[in-house]
C-alpha positions as CSV (number, residue, x, y, z in Angstrom):
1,X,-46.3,-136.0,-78.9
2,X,-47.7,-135.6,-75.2
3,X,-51.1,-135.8,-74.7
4,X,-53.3,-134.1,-71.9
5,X,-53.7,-136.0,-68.5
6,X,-56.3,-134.5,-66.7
7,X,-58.0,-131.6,-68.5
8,X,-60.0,-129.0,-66.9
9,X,-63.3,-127.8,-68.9
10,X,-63.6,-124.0,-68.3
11,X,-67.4,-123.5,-68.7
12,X,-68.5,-120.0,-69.1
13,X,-72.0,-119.4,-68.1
14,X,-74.5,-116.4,-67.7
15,X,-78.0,-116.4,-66.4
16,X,-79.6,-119.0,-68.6
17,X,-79.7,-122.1,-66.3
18,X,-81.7,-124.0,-68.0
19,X,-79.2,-124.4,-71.2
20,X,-76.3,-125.3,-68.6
21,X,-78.3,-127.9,-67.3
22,X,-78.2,-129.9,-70.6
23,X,-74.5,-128.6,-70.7
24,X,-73.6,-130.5,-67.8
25,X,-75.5,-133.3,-68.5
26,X,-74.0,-134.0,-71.9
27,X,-70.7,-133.7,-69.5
28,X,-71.7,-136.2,-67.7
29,X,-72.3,-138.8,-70.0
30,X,-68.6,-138.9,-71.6
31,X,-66.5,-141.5,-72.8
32,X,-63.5,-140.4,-71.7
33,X,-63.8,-139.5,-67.6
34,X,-60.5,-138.2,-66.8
35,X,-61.5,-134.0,-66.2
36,X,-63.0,-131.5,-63.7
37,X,-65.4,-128.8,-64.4
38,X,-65.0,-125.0,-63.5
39,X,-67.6,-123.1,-64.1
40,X,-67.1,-119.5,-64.7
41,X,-70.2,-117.3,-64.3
42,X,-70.3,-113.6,-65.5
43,X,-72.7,-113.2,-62.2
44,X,-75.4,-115.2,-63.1
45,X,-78.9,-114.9,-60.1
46,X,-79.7,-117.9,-57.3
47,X,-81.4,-120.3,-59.6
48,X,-78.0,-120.7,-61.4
49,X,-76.4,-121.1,-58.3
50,X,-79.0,-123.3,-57.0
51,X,-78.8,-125.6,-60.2
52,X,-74.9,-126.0,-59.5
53,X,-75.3,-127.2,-56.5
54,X,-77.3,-130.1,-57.6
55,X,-74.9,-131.4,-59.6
56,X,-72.1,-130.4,-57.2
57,X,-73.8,-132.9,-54.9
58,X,-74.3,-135.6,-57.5
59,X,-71.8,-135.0,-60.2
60,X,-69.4,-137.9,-61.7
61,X,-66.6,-135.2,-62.2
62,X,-65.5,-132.6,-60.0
63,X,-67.2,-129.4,-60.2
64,X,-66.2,-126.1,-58.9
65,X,-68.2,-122.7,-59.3
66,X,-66.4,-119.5,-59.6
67,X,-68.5,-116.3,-59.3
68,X,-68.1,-112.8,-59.6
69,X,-70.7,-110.0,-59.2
70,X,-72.8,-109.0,-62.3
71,X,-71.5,-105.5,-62.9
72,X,-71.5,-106.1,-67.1
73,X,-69.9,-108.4,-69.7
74,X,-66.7,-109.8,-67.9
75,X,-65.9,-113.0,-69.5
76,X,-62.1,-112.3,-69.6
77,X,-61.7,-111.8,-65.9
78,X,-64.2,-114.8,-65.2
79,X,-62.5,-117.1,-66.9
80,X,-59.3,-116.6,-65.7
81,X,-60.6,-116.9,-62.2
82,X,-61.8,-120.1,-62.8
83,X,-58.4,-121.1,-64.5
84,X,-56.6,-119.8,-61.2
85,X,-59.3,-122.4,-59.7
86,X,-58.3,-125.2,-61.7
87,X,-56.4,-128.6,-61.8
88,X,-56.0,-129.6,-65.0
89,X,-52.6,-129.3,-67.5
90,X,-55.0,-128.7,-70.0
91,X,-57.9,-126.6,-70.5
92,X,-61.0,-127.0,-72.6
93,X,-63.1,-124.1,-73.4
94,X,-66.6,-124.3,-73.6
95,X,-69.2,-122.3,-73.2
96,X,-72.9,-122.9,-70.8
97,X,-75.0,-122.6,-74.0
98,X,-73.7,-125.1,-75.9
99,X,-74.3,-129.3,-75.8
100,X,-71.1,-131.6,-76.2
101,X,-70.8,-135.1,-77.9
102,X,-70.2,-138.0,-75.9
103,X,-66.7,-137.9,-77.0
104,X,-66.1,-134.3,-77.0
105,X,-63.4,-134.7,-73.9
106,X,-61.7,-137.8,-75.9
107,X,-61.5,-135.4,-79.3
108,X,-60.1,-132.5,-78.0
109,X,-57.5,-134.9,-75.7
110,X,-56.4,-136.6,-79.0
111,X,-55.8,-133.1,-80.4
112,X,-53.9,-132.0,-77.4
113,X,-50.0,-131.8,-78.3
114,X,-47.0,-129.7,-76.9
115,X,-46.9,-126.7,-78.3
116,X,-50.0,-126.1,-79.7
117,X,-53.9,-125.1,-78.9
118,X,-57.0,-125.9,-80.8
119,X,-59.9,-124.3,-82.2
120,X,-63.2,-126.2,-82.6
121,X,-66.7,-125.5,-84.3
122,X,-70.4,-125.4,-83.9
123,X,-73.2,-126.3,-85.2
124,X,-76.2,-123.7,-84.8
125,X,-79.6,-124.6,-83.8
126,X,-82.4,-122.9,-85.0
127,X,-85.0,-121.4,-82.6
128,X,-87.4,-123.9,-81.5
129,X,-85.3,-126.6,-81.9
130,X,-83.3,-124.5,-78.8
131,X,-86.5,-123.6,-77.0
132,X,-87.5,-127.4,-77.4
133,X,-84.5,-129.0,-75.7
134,X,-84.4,-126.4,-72.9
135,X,-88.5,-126.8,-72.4
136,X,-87.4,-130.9,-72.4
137,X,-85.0,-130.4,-69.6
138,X,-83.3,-133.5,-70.4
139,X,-80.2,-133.9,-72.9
140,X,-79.7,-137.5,-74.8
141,X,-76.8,-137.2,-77.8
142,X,-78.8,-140.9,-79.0
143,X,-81.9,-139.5,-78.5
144,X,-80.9,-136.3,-80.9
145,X,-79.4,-137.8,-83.1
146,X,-82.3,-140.2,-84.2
147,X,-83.8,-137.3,-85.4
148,X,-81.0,-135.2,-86.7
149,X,-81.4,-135.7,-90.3
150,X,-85.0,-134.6,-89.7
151,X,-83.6,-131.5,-88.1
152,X,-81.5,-130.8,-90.6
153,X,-83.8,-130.9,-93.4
154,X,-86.2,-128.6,-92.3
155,X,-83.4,-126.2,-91.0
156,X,-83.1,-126.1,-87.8
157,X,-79.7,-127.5,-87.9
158,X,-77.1,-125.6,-89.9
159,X,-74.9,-128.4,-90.6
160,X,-75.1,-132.0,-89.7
161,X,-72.0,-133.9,-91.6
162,X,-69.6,-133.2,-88.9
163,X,-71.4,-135.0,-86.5
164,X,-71.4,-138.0,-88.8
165,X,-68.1,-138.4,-90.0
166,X,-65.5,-137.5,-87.9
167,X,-61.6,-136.9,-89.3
168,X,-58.2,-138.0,-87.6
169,X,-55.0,-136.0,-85.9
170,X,-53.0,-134.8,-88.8
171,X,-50.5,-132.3,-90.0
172,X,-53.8,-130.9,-92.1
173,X,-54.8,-129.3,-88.9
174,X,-52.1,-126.9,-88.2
175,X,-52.5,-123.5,-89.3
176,X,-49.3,-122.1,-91.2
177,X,-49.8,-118.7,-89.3
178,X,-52.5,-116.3,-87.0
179,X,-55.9,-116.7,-89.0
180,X,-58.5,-114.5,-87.0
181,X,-61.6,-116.6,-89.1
182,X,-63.1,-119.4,-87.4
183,X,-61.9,-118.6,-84.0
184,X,-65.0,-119.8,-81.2
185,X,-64.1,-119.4,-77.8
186,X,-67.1,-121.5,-77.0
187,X,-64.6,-124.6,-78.1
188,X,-61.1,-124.0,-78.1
189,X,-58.3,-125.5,-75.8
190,X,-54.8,-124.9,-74.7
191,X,-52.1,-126.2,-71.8
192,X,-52.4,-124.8,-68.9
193,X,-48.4,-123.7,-68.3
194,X,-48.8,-122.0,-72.1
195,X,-52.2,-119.8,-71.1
196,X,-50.2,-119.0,-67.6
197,X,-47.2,-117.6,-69.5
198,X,-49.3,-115.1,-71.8
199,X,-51.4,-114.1,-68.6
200,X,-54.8,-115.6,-69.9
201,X,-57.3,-113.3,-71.1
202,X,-56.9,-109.8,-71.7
203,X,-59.4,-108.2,-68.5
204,X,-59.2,-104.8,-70.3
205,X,-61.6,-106.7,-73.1
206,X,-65.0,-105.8,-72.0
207,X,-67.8,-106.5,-73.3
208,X,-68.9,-108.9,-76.3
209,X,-66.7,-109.5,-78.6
210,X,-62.9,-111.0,-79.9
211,X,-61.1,-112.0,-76.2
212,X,-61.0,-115.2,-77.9
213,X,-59.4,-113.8,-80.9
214,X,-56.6,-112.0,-79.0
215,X,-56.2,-114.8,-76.6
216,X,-55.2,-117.3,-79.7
217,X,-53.2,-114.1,-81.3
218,X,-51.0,-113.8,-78.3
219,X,-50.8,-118.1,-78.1
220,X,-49.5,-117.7,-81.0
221,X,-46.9,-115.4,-80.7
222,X,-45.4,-117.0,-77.5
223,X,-45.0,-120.0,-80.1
224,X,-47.7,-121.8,-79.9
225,X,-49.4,-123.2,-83.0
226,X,-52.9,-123.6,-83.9
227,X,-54.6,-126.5,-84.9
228,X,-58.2,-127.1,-85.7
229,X,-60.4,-129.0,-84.1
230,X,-63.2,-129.3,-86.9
231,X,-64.7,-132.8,-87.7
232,X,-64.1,-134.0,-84.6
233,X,-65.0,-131.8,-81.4
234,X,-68.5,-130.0,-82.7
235,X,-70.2,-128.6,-80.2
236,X,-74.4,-127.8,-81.2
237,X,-74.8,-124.1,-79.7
238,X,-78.2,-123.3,-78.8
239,X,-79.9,-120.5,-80.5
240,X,-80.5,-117.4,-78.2
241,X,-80.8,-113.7,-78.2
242,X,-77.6,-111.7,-79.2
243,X,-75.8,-110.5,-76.8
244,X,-75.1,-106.2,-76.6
245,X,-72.4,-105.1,-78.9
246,X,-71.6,-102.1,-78.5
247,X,-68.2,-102.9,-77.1
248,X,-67.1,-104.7,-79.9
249,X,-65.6,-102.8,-82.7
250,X,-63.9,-101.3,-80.0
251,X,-62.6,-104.5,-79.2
252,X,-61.7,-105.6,-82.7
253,X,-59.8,-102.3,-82.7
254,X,-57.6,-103.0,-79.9
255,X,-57.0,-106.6,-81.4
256,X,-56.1,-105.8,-84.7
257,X,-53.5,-102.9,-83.6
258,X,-52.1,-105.3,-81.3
259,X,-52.0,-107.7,-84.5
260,X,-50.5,-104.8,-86.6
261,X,-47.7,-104.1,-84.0
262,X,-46.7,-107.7,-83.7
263,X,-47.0,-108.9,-86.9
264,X,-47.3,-105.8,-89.2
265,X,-49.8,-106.6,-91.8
266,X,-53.6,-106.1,-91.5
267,X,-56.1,-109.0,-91.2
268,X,-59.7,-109.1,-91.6
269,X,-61.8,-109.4,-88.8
């Protein structure tokens, strides 16, 4: 088993600078120090930039800002600009609107292992819980979680066990076959060499909705097995307005044909 050397976090963001603020500063504050940040941005206005290059100035890691003009929902082609950008021989997904655990980077490089990707979770915060960390401007995991069983009980936090108890590497984690549930590309990760070879995301995906999907289907049928990342990498996603989806059953459509042709059976979206 091979284990990830320096891993590049591939950080999608949009417009909302104020969550990627506490984004980078829960990056900041890791236990393991060994990565680089690209952020990918869908096009987001000035302040964004201007907040990036803050941190640029000031940042423990190395941190890179790819951009691309705001002419719709482009994730796929943004984020494999930024993967052309990066260093790393093993990427971490993540996206600008969620907050990591001091140990997210250590997690997801103890998961990493030839031939195979992961898929982590989240944890949903509720409304003003979201509105209350962004107002705050400031993200402490200590501070958070001193309070976290207060959250929890009055509902502002969907789940709070997997930040509590976190579970080993084991042969558990490997999915038997292609599983479309549970896929977030807000938290996934794969090598580098492995997202080169199936040519990253599909571009022709636009829109909200299932690039992450198709990017683990086609992972998987170069040979590369899933594994899940639950109880151990969580990320808490803040709660915000959803996005437009009117490109998305169109999306799941070209997914699951692509699903039927390789594999020939249905699957549930």
């Amino acid at each position: 088993m091979s284990k990830a050397k320096l891993i590049s976090v591939i950080l999608a963001t949009y417009n909302w600078p104020q969550a990627l603020e506490l984004c980078l500063q829960g990056l900041s504050e890791q236990t393991d120090i060994s990565f680089e940040v690209i952020i990918a941005d869908d096009g987001s206005r000035e302040e964004t930039t201007q907040l990036i290059r803050t941190h640029i100035a000031s940042s423990k890691f190395v941190l890179k800002h790819e951009w691309q003009p705001d002419i719709g929902f482009r994730k796929s082609k943004i984020l494999n600009q930024a993967i052309s950008a990066s260093s790393g021989d093993y990427l971490v997904f993540l996206d600008g609107d969620c907050l990591v655990q001091p140990d997210f980077i250590e997690k997801h490089r103890l998961l990493s292992q030839v031939n195979a990707m992961v898929t982590g979770s989240r944890i949903l915060l509720k409304r003003s819980l979201s509105q209350h960390l962004c107002q705050g401007g400031r993200w402490s995991y200590s501070h958070f979680m001193r309070d976290a069983s207060r959250y929890r009980l009055s509902g502002q936090l969907n789940r709070l066990l997997p930040l509590l108890l976190k579970l080993p590497d084991s042969k558990m984690r490997v999915y038997k076959g292609f599983v479309w549930r549970r896929i977030k590309g807000c938290n996934m990760a794969a090598w580098r060499d492995d997202v080169l070879r199936i040519g990253g995301f599909d571009e022709g995906l636009v829109g909200w909705g299932h690039e992450d999907a198709d990017f683990v289907f086609r992972l998987h049928q170069a040979g590369v097995r899933r594994k899940s990342g639950a109880w151990a990498t969580e990320v808490l996603h803040l709660w915000h307005p959803s996005a437009s989806k009117e490109n998305a059953a169109k999306n799941a459509e070209t997914v699951r044909a692509r699903i039927m042709a390789n594999a020939g059976r249905k699957l549930d979206v």
